[in-house]
C-alpha positions, 0 to 999 in steps of 0.5 A: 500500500502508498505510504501516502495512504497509510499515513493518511489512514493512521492520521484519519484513524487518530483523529476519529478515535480522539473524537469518539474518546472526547465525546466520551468523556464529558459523560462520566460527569453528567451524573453527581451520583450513580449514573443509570445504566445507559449512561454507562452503557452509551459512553462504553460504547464510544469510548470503545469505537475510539480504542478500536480506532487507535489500534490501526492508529497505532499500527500505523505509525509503526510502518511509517517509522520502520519504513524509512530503514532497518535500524529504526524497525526496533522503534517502530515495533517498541512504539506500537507495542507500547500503545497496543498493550495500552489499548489492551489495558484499557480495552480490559478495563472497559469491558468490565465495566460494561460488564458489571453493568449487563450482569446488574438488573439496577443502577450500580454504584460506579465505585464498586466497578472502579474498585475492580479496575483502578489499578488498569486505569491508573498505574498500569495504564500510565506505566504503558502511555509514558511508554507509548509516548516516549518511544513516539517521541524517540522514534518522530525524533530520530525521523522526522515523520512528523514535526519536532513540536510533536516529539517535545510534546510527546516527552513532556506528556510522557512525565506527566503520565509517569508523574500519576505511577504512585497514585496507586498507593492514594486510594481510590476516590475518584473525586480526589485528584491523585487517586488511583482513579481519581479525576487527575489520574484518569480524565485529566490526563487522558483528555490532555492525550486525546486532544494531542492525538487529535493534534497528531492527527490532524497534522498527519492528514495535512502533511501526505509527505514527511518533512526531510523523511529522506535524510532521517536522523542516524540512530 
């Protein structure tokens, strides 16, 4: 397949599962307290389309970095690896939300849920997004695939991610900011990485041809 199209198909599919994901978010506040099911149910939906597009995004952008040379498949592979496993992680997380929900014949209180998933969704997943975002990082630098403010950006929300690793061990309350699955651990920082994937997105769309991608950086 042209490069030209995959990258306007990994550009496409970041953009669409940025959308679905920041369609997502703004539900789990709709309700002070427990949600109905199909408040549960209705952003699941979304928040899974958009995971489902970031599986091809993540694919992707590991042949556009592997396909400018041998010596950058390593990254390549260690970039998509990273995200796939991220995705899986929360693709795991999802499930047994909307899990609970299906198995429950009335509104569930979203604590119990959560009681069972924080670790995915906070140390675990944070441990893999840092990971994803440095490798990108490291990978756009060393090729130039895109432009450098994505690479900067990429370090920067990679400490941000690591930065919420021991909010593991500060309970898990949502309304707490560094909790476990408190609303800096898991909405602030992921609405902060869905508008940078809806950036990357966007910029992988208007640029078909890569900056300099025919002298790349040695590794």
């Amino acid at each position: 397949m042209n490069t030209n199209v995959i990258r306007r198909i990994t550009g496409a599919t970041a953009l669409l599962g940025a959308v679905c994901q920041l369609i997502e978010l703004p539900l789990y506040f709709v309700y002070s307290g427990a949600p109905p099911d199909s408040n549960i149910l209705t952003r699941s939906l979304f928040g899974l389309v958009g995971l489902t597009f970031y599986v091809v995004f993540m694919t992707g952008i590991s042949h556009l970095v592997s396909e400018l040379g041998p010596q950058y498949r390593w990254l390549g592979t260690l970039t998509s690896t990273a995200g796939l496993m991220w995705l899986a992680v929360a693709f795991v997380g999802m499930g047994l939300e909307v899990g609970a929900v299906i198995q429950s014949p009335v509104d569930i209180d979203p604590t119990i849920t959560v009681s069972g998933t924080y670790i995915l969704y906070g140390t675990i997943s944070k441990l893999l997004m840092g990971l994803f975002l440095f490798a990108f990082a490291t990978s756009v630098r060393l090729t130039r695939i895109l432009p450098t403010w994505t690479a900067w950006s990429a370090y920067v929300l990679a400490l941000v991610n690591w930065a919420f690793i021991p909010s593991m061990f500060f309970g898990n309350t949502p309304a707490h900011f560094y909790a476990a699955n408190g609303w800096g651990t898991t909405a602030t920082t992921g609405g902060i990485l869905m508008l940078w994937l809806l950036a990357v997105g966007v910029t992988l769309l208007r640029q078909p041809s890569p900056a300099n991608s025919t002298q790349p950086q040695p590794a």
